[in-house]
C-alpha positions as CSV (number, residue, x, y, z in Angstrom):
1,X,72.3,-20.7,69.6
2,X,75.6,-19.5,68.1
3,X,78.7,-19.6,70.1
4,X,80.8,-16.5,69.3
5,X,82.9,-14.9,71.6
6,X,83.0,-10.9,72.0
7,X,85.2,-8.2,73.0
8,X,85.1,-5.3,75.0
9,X,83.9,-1.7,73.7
10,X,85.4,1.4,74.1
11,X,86.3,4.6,71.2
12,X,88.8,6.9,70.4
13,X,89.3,4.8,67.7
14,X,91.0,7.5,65.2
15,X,93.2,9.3,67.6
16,X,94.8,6.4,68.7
17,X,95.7,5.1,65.2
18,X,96.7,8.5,64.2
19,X,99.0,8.6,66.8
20,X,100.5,5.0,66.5
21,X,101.5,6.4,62.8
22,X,103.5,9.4,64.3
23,X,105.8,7.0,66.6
24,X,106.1,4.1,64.2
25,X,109.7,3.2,63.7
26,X,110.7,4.1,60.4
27,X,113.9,1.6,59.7
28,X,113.2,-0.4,56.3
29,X,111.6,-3.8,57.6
30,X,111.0,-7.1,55.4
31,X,108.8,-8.6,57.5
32,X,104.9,-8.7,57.1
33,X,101.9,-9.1,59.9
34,X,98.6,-9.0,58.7
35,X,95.5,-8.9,61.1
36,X,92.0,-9.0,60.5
37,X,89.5,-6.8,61.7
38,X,85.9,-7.1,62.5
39,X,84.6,-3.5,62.7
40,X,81.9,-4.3,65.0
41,X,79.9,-0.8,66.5
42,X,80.7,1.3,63.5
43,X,84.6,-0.1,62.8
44,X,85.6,-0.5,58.7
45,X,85.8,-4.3,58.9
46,X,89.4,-4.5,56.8
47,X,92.6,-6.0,57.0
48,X,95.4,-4.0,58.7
49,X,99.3,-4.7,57.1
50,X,102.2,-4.4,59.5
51,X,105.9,-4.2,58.7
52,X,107.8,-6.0,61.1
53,X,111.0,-3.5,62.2
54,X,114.4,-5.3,63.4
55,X,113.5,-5.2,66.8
56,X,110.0,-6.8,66.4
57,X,108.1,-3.7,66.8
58,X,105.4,-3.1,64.3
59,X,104.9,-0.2,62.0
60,X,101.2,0.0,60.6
61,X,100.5,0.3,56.8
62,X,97.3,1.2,54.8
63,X,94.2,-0.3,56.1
64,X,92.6,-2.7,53.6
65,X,88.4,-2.3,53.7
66,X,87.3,-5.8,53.2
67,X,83.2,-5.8,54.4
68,X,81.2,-8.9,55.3
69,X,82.8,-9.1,59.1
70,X,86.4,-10.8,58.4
71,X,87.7,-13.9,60.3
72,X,90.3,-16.0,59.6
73,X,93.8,-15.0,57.5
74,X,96.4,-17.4,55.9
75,X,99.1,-16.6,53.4
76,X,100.6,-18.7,50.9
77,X,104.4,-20.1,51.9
78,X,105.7,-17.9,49.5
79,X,104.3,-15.2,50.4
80,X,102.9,-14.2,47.5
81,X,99.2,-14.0,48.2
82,X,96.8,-13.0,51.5
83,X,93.4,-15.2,51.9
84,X,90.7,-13.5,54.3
85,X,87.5,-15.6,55.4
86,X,84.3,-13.5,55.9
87,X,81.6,-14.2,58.4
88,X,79.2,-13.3,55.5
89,X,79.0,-14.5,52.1
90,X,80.4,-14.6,49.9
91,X,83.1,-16.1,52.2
92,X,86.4,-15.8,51.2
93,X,88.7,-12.5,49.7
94,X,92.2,-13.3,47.8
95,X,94.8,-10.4,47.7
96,X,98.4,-10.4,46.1
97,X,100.7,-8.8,48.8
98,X,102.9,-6.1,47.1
99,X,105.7,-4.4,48.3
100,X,105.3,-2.9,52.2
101,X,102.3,-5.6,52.8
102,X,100.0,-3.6,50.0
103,X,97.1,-5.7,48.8
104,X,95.7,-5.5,45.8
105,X,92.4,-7.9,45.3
106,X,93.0,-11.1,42.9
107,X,90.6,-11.4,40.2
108,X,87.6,-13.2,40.3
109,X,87.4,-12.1,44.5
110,X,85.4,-12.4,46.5
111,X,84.9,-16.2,45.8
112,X,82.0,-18.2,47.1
113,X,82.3,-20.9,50.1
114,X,78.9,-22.2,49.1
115,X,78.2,-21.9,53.0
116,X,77.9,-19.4,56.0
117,X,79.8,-18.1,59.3
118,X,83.1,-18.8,57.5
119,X,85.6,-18.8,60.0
120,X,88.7,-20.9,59.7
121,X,91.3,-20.9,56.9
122,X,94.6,-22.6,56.0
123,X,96.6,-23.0,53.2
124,X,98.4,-26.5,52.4
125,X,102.3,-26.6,53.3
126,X,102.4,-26.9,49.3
127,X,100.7,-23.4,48.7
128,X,98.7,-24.9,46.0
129,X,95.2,-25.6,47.9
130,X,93.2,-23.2,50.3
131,X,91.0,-25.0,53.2
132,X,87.9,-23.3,54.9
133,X,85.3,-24.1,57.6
134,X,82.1,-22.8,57.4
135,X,80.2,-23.1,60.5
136,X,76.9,-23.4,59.4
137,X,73.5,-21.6,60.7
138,X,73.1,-22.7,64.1
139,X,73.6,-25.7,66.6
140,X,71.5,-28.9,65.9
141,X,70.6,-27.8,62.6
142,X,71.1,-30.3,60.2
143,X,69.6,-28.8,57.3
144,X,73.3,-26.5,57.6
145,X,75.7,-28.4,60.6
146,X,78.4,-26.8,58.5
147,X,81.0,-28.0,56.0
148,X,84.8,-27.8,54.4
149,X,85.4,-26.0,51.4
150,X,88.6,-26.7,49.4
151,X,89.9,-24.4,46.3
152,X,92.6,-25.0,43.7
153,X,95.2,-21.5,44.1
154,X,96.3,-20.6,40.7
155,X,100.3,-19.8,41.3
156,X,99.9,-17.0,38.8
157,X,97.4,-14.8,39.7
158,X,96.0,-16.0,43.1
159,X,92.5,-16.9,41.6
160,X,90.6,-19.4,43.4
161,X,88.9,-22.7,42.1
162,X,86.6,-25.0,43.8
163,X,88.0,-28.3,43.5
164,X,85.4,-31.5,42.5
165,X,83.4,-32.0,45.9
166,X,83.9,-28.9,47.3
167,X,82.3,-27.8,49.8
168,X,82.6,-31.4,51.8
169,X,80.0,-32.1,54.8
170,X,81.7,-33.5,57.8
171,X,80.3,-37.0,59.2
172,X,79.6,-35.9,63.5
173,X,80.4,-32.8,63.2
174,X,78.7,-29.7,63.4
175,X,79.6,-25.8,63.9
176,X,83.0,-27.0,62.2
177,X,85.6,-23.8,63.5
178,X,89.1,-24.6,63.5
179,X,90.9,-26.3,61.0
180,X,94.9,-26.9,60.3
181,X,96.7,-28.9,57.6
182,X,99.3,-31.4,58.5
183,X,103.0,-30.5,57.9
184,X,103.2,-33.6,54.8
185,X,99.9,-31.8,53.2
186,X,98.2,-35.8,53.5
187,X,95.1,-34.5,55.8
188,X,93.2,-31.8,57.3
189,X,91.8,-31.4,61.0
190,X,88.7,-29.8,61.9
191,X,87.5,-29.0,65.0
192,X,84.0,-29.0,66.1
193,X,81.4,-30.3,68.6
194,X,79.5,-33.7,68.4
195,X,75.9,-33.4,66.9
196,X,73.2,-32.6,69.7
197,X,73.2,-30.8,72.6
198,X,76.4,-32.2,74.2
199,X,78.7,-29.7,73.5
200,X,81.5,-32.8,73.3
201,X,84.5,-31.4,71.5
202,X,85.6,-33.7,68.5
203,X,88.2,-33.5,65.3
204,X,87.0,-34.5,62.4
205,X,90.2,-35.4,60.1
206,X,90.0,-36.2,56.3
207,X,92.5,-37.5,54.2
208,X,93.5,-35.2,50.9
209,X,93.6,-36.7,47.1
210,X,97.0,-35.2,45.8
211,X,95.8,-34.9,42.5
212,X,92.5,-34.1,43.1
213,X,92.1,-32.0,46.3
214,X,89.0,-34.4,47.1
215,X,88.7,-34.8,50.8
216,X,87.3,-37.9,52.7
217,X,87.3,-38.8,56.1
218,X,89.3,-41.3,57.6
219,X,87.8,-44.1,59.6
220,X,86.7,-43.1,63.6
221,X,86.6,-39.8,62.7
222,X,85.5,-37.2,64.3
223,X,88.0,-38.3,67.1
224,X,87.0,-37.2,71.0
225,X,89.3,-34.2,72.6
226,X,87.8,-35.0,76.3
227,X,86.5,-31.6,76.8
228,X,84.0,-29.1,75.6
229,X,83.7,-27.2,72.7
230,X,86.8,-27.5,70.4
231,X,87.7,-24.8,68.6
232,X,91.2,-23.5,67.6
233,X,93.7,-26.3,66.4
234,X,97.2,-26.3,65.4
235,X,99.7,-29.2,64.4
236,X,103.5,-30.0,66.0
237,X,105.8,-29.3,62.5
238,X,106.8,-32.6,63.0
239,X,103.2,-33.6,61.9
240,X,102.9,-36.3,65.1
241,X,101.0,-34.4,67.3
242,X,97.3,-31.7,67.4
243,X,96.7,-29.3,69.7
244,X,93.2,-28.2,70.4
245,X,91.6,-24.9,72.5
246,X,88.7,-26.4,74.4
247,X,86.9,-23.3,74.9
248,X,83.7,-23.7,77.3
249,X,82.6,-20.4,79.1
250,X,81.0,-22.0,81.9
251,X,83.6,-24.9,82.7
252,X,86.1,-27.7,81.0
253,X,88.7,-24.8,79.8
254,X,91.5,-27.1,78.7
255,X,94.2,-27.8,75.9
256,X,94.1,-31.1,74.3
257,X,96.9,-32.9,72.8
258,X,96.4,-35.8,71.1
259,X,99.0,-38.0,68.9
260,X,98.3,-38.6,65.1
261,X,98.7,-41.5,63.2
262,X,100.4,-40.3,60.1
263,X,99.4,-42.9,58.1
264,X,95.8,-43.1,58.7
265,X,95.3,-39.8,60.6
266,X,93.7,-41.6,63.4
267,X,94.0,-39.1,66.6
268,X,94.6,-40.6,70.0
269,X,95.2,-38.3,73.5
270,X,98.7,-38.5,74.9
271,X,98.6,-39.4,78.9
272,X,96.9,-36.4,81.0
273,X,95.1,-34.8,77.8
274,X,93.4,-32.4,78.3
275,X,95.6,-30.4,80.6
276,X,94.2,-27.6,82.4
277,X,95.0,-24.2,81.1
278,X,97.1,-21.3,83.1
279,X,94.2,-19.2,82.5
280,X,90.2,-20.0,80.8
281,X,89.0,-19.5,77.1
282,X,92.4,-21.0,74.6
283,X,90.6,-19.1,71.8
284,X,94.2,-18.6,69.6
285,X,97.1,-21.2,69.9
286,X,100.7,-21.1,67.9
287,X,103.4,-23.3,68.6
288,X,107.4,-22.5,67.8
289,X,109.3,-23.3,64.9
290,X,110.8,-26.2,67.1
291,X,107.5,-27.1,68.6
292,X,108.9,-26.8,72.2
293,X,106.2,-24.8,73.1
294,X,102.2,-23.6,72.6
295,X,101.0,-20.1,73.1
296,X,97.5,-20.0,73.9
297,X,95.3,-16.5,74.7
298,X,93.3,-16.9,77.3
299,X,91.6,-15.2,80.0
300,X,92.8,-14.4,83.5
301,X,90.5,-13.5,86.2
302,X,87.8,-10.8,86.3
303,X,88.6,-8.9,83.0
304,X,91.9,-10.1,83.4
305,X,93.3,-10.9,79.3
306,X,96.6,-12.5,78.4
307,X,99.1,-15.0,76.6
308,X,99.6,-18.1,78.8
309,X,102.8,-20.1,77.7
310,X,103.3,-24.0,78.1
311,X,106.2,-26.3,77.7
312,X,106.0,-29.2,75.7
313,X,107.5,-32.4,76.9
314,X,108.8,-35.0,74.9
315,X,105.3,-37.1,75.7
316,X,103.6,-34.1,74.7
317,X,102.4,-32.6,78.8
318,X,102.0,-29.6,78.6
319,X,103.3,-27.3,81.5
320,X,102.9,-23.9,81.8
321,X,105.5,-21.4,82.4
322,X,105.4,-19.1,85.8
323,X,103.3,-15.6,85.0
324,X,100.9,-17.3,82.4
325,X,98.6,-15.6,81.3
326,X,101.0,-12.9,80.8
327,X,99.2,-9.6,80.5
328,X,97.2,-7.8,77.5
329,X,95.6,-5.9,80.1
330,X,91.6,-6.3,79.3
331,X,92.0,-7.0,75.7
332,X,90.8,-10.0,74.8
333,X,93.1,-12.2,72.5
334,X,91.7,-14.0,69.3
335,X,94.8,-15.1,67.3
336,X,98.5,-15.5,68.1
337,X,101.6,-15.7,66.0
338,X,104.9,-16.6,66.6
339,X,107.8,-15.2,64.6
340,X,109.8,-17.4,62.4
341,X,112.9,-17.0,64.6
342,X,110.8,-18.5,67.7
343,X,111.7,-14.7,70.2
344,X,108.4,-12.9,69.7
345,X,104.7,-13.3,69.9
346,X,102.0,-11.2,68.2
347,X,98.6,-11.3,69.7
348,X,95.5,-10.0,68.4
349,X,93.2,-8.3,70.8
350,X,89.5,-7.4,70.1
351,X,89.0,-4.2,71.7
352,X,88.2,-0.9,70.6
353,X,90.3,0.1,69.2
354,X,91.8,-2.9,67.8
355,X,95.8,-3.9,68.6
356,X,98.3,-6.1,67.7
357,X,100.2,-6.9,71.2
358,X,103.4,-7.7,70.5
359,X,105.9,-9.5,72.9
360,X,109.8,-11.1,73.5
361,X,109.9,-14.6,74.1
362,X,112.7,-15.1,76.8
363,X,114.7,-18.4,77.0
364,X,113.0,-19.5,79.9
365,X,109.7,-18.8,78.3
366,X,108.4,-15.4,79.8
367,X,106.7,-12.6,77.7
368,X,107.7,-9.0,77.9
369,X,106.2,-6.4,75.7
370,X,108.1,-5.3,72.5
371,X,109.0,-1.3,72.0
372,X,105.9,0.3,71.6
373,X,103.4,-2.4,72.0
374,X,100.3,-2.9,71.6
375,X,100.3,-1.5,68.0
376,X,97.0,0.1,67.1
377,X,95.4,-1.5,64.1
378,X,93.4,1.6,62.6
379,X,90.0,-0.7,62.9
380,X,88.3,-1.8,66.0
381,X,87.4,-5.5,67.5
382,X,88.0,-9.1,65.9
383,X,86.7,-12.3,65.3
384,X,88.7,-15.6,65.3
385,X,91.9,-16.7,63.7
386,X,92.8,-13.0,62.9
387,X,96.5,-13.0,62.6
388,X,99.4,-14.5,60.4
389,X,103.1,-13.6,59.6
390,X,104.4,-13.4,56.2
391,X,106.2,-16.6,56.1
392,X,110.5,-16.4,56.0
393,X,111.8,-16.9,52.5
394,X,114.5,-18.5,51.4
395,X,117.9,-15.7,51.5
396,X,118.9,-14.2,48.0
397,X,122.7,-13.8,48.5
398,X,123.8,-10.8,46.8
399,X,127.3,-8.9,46.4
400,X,129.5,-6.8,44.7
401,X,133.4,-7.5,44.0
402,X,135.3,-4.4,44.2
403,X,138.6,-4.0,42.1
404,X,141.2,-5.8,44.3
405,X,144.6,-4.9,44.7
406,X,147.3,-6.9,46.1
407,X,148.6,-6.2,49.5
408,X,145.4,-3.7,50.0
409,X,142.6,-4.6,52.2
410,X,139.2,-5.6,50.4
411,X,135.6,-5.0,51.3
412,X,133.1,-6.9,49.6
413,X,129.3,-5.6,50.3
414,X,126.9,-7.9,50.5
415,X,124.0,-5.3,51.7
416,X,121.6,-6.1,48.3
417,X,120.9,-9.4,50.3
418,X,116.9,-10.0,50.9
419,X,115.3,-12.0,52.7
420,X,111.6,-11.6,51.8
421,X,109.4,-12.0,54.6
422,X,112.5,-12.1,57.0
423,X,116.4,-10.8,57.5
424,X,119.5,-12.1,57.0
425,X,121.1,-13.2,60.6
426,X,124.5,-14.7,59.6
427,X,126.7,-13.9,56.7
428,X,129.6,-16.7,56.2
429,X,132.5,-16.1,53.7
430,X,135.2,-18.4,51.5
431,X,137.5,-15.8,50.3
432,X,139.2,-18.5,47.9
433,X,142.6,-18.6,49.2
434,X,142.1,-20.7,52.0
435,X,140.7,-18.1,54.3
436,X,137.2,-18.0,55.7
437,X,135.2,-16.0,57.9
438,X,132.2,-17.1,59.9
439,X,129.4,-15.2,61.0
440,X,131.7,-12.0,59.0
441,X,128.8,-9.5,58.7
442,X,127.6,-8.2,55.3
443,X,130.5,-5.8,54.8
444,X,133.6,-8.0,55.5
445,X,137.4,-7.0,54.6
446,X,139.7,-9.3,52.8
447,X,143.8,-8.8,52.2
448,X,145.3,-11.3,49.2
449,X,148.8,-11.9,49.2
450,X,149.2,-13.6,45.8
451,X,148.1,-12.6,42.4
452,X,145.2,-14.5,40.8
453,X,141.3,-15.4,40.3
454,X,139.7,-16.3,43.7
455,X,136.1,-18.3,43.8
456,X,134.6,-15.6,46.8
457,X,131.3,-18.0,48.2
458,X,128.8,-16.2,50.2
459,X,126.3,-18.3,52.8
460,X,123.6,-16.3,54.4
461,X,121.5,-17.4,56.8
462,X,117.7,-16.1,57.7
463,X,116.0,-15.6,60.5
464,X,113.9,-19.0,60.5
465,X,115.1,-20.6,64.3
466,X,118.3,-22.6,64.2
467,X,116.3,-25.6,65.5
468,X,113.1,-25.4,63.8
469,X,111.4,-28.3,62.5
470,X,111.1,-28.7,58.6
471,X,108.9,-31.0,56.5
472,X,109.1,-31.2,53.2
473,X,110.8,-27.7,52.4
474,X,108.7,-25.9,55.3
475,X,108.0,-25.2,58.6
476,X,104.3,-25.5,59.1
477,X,101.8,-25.9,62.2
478,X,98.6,-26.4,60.4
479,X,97.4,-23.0,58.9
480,X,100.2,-20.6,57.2
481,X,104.0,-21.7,57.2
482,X,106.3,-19.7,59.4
483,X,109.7,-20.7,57.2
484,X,109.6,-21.4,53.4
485,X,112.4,-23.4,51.8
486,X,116.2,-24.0,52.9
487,X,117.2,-21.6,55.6
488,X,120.3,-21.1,53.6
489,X,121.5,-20.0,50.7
490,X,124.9,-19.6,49.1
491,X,126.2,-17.4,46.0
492,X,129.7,-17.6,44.0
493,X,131.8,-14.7,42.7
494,X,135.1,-14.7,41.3
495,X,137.3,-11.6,42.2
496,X,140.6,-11.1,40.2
497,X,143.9,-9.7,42.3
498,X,145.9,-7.1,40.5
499,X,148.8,-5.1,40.7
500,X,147.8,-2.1,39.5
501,X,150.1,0.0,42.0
502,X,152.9,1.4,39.8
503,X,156.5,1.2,41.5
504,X,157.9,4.3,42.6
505,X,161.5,5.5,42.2
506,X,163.4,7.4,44.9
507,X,166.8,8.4,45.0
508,X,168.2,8.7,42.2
509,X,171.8,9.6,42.4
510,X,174.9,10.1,40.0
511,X,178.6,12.2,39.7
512,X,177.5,15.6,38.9
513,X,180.4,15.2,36.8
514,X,183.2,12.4,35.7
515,X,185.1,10.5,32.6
516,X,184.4,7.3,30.8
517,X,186.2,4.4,31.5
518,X,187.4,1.9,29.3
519,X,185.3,-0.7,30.1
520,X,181.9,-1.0,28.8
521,X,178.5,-1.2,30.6
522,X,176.2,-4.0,29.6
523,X,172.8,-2.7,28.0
524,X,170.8,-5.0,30.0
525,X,171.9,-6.5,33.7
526,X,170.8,-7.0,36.8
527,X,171.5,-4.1,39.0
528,X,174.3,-5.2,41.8
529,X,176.3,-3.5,44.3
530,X,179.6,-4.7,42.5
531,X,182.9,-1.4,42.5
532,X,183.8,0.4,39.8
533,X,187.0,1.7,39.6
534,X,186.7,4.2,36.9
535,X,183.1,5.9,35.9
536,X,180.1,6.5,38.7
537,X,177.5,4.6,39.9
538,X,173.6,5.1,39.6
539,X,171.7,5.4,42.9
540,X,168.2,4.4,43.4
541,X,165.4,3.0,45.1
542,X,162.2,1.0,44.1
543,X,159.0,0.7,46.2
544,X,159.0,-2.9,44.6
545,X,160.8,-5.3,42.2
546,X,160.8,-3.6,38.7
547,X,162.1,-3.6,35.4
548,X,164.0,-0.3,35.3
549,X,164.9,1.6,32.3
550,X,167.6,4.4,32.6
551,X,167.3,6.8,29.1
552,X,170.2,9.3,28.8
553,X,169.8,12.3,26.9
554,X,172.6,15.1,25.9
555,X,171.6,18.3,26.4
556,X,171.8,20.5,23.0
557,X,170.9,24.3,22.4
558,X,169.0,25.6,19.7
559,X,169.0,29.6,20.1
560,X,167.4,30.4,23.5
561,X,165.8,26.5,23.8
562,X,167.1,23.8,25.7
563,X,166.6,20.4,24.1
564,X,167.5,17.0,25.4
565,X,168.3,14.6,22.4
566,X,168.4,10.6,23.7
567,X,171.3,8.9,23.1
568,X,170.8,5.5,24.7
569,X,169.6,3.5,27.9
570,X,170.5,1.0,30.1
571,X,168.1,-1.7,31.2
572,X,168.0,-3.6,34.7
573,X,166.0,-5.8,36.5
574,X,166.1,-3.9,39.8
575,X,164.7,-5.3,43.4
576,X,162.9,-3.7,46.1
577,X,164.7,-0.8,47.9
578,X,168.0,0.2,47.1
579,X,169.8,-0.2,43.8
580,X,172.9,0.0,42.8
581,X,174.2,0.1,39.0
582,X,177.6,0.9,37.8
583,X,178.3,3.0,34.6
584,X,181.1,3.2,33.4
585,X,180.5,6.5,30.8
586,X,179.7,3.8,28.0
587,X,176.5,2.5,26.9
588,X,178.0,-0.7,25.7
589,X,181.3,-0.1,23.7
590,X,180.1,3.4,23.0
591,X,181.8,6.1,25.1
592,X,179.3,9.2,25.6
593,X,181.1,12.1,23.8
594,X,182.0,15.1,26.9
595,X,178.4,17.6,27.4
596,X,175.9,17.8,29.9
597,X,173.4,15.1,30.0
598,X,170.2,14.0,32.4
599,X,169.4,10.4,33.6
600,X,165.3,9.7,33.1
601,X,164.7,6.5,34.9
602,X,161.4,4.8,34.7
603,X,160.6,1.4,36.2
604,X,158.0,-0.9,35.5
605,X,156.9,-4.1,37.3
606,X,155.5,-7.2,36.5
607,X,151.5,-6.3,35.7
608,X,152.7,-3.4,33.5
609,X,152.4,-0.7,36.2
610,X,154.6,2.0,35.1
611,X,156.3,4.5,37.6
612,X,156.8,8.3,37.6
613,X,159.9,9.2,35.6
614,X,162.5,10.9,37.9
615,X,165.5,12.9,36.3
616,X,168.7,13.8,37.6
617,X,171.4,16.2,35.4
618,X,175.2,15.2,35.1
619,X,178.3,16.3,33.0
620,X,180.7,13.9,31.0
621,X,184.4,15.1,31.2
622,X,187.1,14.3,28.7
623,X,188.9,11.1,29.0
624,X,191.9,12.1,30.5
625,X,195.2,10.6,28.6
């Protein structure tokens, strides 16, 4: 007697998916859902890619054929590579996800469990091993009760490799379903019923060579859940506690938690284990990034289907939150997932057709449905474990240093940011001059007041929960990571303030006509405000301190053309706004002869900006005697 769980069946399979495509959301998304489908009655039996738009709704990609019923989907914690676990052998598919959740099979695929009914698949928090659980032919069979096959992943191409051992039998244990890998990567959990006709749930828990991958298991094992018929498992990220679905048709639904020993991976039930469930059937659990709280599908009653939510107390009770099971209407739920930033759940529904329901997590723990949801999956029905979210990368800060000048606003662009698998929530900014700017968006703007080379440092945060719970470099609850590496990352550029504004002169102002004096005028000064009581003045104004140059050039006629001949220049260090500068009719000692001249003054300030010339016409009298 197997023990599989069905869903209901219906049809207009096509139209439905068809239409899902025409109302997808089309905003650029960088997060990745995958679900498996089982195709039962006629479906395709494939895996259907989601992108994962900025308000959690889910936008369907190409679906994937994959054959030999599919069950159970993990992804490595970079995000690199897809794993899919068949009911029939061969037993397990490998994929490389491209860009837009694309798969394109790894070579060697489809590689061999060396056993049957595989159902349960996890990758290590490490991404170097993949775990499965094949179930085996039938209860109380002991040529077949089931075993645990363990490959090597090759970090190049995705290629799988039976490690020495592999697959493992498990000591106890037969029909072995679930199965989770602690947060520290030091054992594996399978879940499974007692051998004979009890139906007592049990973990079995083996303890994982580093080097070698070789799996053996630890002493008491296969541990007691007090219930019937273990099946889905998931570990706290914290690695101290398991939580197990005890999943009995006729009676005993429950949840068990039990503590773990981390050192020996011993299992023990916390006080009240196993707590009764808000609904029956805890076929798919997930736990937050915090590990505050489990999601379990389950079944209301009648034909009643739903998510029930539990709070997790520091002892490890569970309680379940008002309105659990919340509702998926009569669509049974396999698999759930919960997004790296801990707000929505994605649960995977056999029916016909097939959906992704898709929900907000509220502070207080209540579900509402996301835009849209449920989200066809172009396929029809699934078996267990079907679900899992491209795990949150660690940011890539990126951005570009425009030309800055001084005094003018600057806005730096930080929009090639990625966050593979995720987005980037919080954008934090050093400008280098003692300013900063916290949570400043991607497209900040900046003023310097001081020439110079600024260090600009960008932080970016992604969207892995503020509080969630890492070990060793990863968020993890047993079976693919929901955060991979530091939630932050910061990048340094160095932005150079110019002046590259040239001055402007205004104003400019002299006698239209007057004699020399007898005193000279210096060649180079600082222009003052001091009288003169024979000659003029020069009038003018600068938009900013400025070395000024005053050329004067006697006018001269050639036949019909006017030229202008130079005959010498003044030089002053003028200031911002108005100058004054007194000219006597000499440049130096040397008296300009009586004609008509023209003033061309230029100023130029310190960076080498150099202004407009402005002009201005005036006559030299004869000295009178």
């Amino acid at each position: 007697m197997r023990r599989r769980f069905s869903g209901v069946v219906g049809s207009a399979l096509a139209l439905a998916f068809a239409l899902s495509l025409a109302v997808s959301p089309s905003a650029h998304a960088e997060g990745l859902l995958f679900a498996s489908n089982a195709g039962s009655l006629g479906g395709i039996e494939s895996v259907t890619p989601f992108s994962v738009n900025g308000d959690g709704s889910l936008a369907a990609r190409k679906v994937v054929r994959v054959g030999d019923r599919p069950e159970g989907v993990a992804i490595t914690p970079d995000a690199r590579f897809l794993y899919v676990v068949t009911d029939v052998s061969p037993g397990v598919r490998g994929y490389a996800i491209g860009p837009g959740g694309a798969l394109t099979e790894v070579p060697g695929s489809p590689f061999k469990s060396e056993g049957i009914n595989t159902t349960g698949v996890a990758v290590a928090p490490s991404g170097d091993r993949l775990f499965v659980t094949n179930r085996g032919t039938a209860l109380n069979n002991a040529a077949d009760p089931g075993s645990v096959a363990v490959y090597d992943i090759d970090p190049a191409s995705g290629a799988l490799t039976p490690v020495g051992g592999s697959p493992f039998g498990v000591t106890g244990l037969e029909d072995p379903a679930g199965i989770a890998v602690a947060p520290d990567g030091g054992h594996v959990f399978v879940t499974g019923d007692a051998a004979g006709v009890t139906f007592d749930p049990r973990v079995a828990v083996f303890e994982i060579d580093p080097g070698t991958g070789f799996l053996s298991q630890v002493g008491g094992s296969p541990f007691a859940t007090g219930s019937k018929q273990a099946f889905p498992i998931v570990v706290s990220p914290d690695g101290t506690r398991v939580f197990v679905g005890n999943v009995n048709l006729i009676s005993g639904n429950s949840i068990s938690v039990l503590d773990v020993n981390r050192e020996t991976g011993a299992l023990s039930p916390v006080p009240g284990s196993p707590f009764a469930t808000a609904g029956s059937a805890p076929v798919g659990l997930a736990l937050t990034p915090d590990g505050s709280r489990l999601l379990s599908g389950e079944r209301g009653a009648g034909f009643f289907r739903g998510v029930s939510v539990y709070d997790i107390s520091a002892a490890g009770a569970l309680t379940s939150i008002s309105g659990s099971p919340f509702s998926t209407e009569e669509r049974e739920v396999r698999g759930a997932a919960v997004s790296a930033d801990g707000h929505r759940v994605y649960a995977m529904a056999s029916a016909e057709p097939g959906v992704v329901v898709g929900f907000s997590l509220a502070g207080g723990g209540g579900l509402t449905l996301l835009p849209g949801s449920p989200y066809p999956t172009g396929d029809q029905f699934s078996n267990n474990f079907p679900i899992a979210i491209a795990p949150t990368q660690t940011p890539r800060p990126d951005f570009t240093v425009p030309t800055t000048d001084l005094g003018n606003p600057t806005t730096f662009d930080a929009s090639a940011t990625r966050v593979d698998g995720g987005e980037a929530t919080r954008f934090d900014w050093d400008f280098g001059d003692g300013a900063t700017l916290v949570d400043g968006g991607p497209s900040p703007t900046h003023t310097y007041g001081a020439l110079g080379t600024y260090r600009v440092t960008l932080t970016v945060r992604n969207d892995c929960a503020g509080d969630a719970i890492f070990s060793g470099g990863t968020v993890f609850t047993g079976q693919t990571a929901l955060c991979n590496g530091p939630p932050t990352a910061t990048s340094v550029k160095t932005v150079a303030v110019v002046d590259s504004k040239a001055p402007v002169v205004n104003g400019l102002a002299i006698a239209r006509r007057f004699a020399p004096s007898s005193k000279p005028t210096a060649r180079s000064a600082v222009a003052s405000g001091k009288r003169v009581r024979r000659g003029t003045k020069i009038r003018y104004s600068l938009s900013e301190a400025a070395r000024t140059t005053i050329v004067f050039e006697r006018k001269s006629k050639a036949g019909r053309t006017k030229r202008f001949k130079r005959v010498g220049a003044l030089t002053r260090h003028g200031k911002e706004g108005k100058n004054v500068v007194p000219f006597s009719g000499r440049i130096g000692r040397r008296a300009l002869s009586p004609g008509r001249y023209r003033l061309v003054v230029t100023a130029a300030d310190a960076s080498g900006n150099t202004s407009q010339p402005k002009r201005k016409g005036f006559s030299i009298a004869p000295a009178p005697h």
